[in-house]
C-alpha positions as CSV (number, residue, x, y, z in Angstrom):
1,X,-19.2,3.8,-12.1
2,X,-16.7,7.1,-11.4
3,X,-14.9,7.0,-13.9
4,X,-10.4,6.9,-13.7
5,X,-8.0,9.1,-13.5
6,X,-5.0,7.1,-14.2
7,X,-5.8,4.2,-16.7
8,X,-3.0,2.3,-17.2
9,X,-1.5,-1.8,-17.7
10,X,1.8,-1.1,-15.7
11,X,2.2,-1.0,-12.0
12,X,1.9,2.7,-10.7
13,X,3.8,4.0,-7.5
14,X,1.6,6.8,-5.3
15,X,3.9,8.8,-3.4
16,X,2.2,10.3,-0.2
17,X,3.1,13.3,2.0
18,X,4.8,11.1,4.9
19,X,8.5,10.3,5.1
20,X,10.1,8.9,2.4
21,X,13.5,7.9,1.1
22,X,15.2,7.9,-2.0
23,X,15.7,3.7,-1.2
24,X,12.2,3.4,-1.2
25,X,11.3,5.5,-3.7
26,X,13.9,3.6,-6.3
27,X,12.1,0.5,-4.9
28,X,8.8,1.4,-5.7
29,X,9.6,3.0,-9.3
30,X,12.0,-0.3,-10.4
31,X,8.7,-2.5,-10.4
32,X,6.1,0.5,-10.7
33,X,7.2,3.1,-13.4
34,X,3.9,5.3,-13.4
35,X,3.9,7.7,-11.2
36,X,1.1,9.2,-9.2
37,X,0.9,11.5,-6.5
38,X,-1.9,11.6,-3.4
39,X,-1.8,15.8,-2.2
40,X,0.9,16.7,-0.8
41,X,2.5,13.5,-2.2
42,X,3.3,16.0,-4.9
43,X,6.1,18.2,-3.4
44,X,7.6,15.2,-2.3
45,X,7.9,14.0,-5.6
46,X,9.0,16.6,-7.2
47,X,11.9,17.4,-4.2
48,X,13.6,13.8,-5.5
49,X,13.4,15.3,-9.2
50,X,10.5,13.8,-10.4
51,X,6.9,14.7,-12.3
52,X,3.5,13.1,-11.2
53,X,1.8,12.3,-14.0
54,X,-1.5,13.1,-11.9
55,X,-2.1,14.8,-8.6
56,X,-5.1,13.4,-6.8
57,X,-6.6,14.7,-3.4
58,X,-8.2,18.2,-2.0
59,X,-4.9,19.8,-2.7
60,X,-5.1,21.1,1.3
61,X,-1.5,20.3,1.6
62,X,-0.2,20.7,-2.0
63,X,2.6,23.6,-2.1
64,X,1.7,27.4,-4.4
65,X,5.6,26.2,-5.7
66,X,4.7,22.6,-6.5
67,X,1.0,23.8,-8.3
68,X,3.3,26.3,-10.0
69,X,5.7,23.8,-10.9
70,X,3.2,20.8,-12.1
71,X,1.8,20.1,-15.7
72,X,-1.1,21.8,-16.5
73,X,-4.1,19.1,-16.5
74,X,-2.4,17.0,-14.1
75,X,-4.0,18.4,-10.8
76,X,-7.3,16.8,-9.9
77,X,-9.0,18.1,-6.9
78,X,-11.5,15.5,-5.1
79,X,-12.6,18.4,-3.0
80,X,-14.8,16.0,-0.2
81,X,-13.3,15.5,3.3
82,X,-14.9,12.5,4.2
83,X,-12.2,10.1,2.6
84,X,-8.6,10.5,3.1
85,X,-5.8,11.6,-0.3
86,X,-4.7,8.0,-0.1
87,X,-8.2,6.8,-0.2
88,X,-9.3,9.6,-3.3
89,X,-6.2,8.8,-5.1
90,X,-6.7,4.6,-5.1
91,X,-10.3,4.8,-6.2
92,X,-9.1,7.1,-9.1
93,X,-6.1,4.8,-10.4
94,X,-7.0,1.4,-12.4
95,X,-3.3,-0.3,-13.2
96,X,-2.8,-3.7,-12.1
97,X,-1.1,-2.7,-8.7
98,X,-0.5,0.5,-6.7
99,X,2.9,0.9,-4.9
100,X,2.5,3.3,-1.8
101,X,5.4,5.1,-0.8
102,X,5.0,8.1,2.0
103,X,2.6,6.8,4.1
104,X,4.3,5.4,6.6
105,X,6.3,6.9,9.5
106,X,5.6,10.2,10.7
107,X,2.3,11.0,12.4
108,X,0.6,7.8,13.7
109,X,-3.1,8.8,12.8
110,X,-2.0,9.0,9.4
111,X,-0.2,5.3,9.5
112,X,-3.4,4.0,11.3
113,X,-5.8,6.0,8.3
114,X,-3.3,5.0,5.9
115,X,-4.2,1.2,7.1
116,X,-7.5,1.4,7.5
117,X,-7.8,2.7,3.5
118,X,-5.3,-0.2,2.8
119,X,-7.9,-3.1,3.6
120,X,-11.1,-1.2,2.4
121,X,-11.2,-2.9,-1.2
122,X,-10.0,-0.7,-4.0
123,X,-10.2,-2.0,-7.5
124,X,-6.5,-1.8,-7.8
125,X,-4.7,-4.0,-5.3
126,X,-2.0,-1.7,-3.2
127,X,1.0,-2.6,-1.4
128,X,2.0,0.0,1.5
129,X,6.0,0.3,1.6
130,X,8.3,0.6,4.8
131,X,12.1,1.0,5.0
132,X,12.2,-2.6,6.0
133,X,8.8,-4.2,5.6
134,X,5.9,-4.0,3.3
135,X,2.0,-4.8,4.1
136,X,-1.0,-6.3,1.6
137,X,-4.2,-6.6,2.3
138,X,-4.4,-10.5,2.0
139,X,-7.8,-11.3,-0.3
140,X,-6.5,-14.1,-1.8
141,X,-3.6,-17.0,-1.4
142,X,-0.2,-15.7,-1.9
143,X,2.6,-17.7,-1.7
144,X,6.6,-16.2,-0.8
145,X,9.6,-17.7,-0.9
146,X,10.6,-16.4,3.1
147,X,13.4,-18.0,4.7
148,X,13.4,-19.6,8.1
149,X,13.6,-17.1,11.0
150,X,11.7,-14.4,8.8
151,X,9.3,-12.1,10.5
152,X,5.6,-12.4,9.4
153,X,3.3,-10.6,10.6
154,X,-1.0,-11.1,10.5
155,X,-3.0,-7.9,11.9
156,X,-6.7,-8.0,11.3
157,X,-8.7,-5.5,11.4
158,X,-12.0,-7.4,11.7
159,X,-12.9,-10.9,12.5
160,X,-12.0,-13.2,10.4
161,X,-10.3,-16.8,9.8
162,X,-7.3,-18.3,7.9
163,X,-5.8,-20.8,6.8
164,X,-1.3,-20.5,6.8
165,X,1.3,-23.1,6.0
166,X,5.9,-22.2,6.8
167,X,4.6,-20.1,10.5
168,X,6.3,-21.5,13.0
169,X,2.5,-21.0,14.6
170,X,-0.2,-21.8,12.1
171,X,-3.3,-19.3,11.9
172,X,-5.4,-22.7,11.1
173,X,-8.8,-22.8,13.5
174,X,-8.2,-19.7,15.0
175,X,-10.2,-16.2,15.1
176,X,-8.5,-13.2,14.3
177,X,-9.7,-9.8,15.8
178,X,-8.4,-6.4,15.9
179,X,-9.9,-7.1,19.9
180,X,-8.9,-10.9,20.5
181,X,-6.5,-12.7,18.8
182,X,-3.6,-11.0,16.6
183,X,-0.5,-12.1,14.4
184,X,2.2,-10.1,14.6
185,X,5.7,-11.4,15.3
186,X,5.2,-14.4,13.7
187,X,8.2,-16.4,11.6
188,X,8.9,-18.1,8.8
189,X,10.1,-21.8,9.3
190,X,10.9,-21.2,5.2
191,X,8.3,-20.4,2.5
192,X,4.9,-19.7,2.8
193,X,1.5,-19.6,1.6
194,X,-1.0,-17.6,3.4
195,X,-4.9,-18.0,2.6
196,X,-7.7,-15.7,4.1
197,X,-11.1,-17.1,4.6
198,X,-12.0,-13.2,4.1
199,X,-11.9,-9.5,4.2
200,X,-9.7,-7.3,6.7
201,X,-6.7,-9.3,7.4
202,X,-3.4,-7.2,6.6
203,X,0.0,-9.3,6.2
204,X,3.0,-7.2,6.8
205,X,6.8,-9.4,5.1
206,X,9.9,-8.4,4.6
207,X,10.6,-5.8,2.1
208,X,12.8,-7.7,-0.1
209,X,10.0,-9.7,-1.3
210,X,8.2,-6.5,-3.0
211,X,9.0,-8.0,-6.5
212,X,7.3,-11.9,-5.5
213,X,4.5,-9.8,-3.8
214,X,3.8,-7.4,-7.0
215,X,3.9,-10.4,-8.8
216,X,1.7,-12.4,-6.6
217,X,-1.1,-9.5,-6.5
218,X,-0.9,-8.4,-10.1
219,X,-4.7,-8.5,-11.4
């Protein structure tokens, strides 16, 4: 077993190289204290006047200034470029759940890695955070307290089934494929529970949820 970087009991936020805000940012640090940074991550970090504990990825985008600037000890370069920095970083952090900030808007091959990372099965569960929404991988039931006219949305990204109760169109019976059958643009008729019959179904909610949702996938 590789062995951590970042051992820890409390939530940790990973800030990536994408845009971020200082909204999302607070977010992510009010539930998720520890903070981590994926690459690049780092200079964004530090540019809203704060320290990564821990630096993770093959530092390709990580600033002279910001290595200058860092902690000795706290850069850790995974120099392989078969896996993205988001992908290095989770499989080097062990907390009960990861917080991603930065990895969404900007370049769309980076959104669409940053996805495809996000339903590969890391030991730590992750939560990807938007302006206005945030996406899970769904592995297990989670319940939310949404309220009727609420967008939910179901992508997966291989086949696979479900079982939903609050859509205004169950996902009960039917097939979800990246190729078929999608979820997006779904609503809430008021709360829900949402139960995958397995792997590669991403659920994307309303951000003001986060602190249910942390709670919910908390291992």
């Amino acid at each position: 077993m590789t062995s951590k970087i970042v051992h820890t009991s409390d939530p940790v936020t990973l800030v990536g190289g994408g845009i971020l805000t200082q909204s999302t940012l607070d977010a992510a640090l009010a539930l998720a204290p520890r903070l981590v940074a994926a690459d690049g991550g780092a200079d964004q970090a530090l540019a809203f006047g704060h320290v990564p504990e821990a630096v993770i990825g093959d530092l390709d985008s990580l600033s002279p200034a910001a290595q200058q600037t860092l902690p000795g000890g706290s850069i850790h370069n995974i120099a392989e470029q078969d896996t993205t920095d988001f992908d290095k970083a989770l499989r080097m952090i062990s907390t009960p759940v990861v917080l991603a900030v930065g990895f969404l808007g900007g370049r769309v091959d980076h959104q669409l890695a940053a996805l495809h990372v996000l339903a590969q099965g890391h030991d730590s569960p992750c939560i990807l955070l938007g302006e206005t929404e945030v996406i899970f991988h769904l592995t297990h039931p989670v319940s939310l307290s949404t309220k009727a006219g609420e967008v939910v949305s179901l992508f997966p990204l291989q086949p696979v089934r479900g079982q939903s109760t609050g859509l205004e169109w169950p996902i009960d019976d039917l097939e979800l494929s990246p190729m078929g059958q999608i979820g997006t643009s779904n609503r809430a008729l008021g709360p829900i529970t949402l139960t995958p019959n397995g792997a590669g179904l991403l659920a994307i909610v309303p951000r003001r949820l986060l602190g249910e949702l942390v709670a919910a996938l908390k291992q």
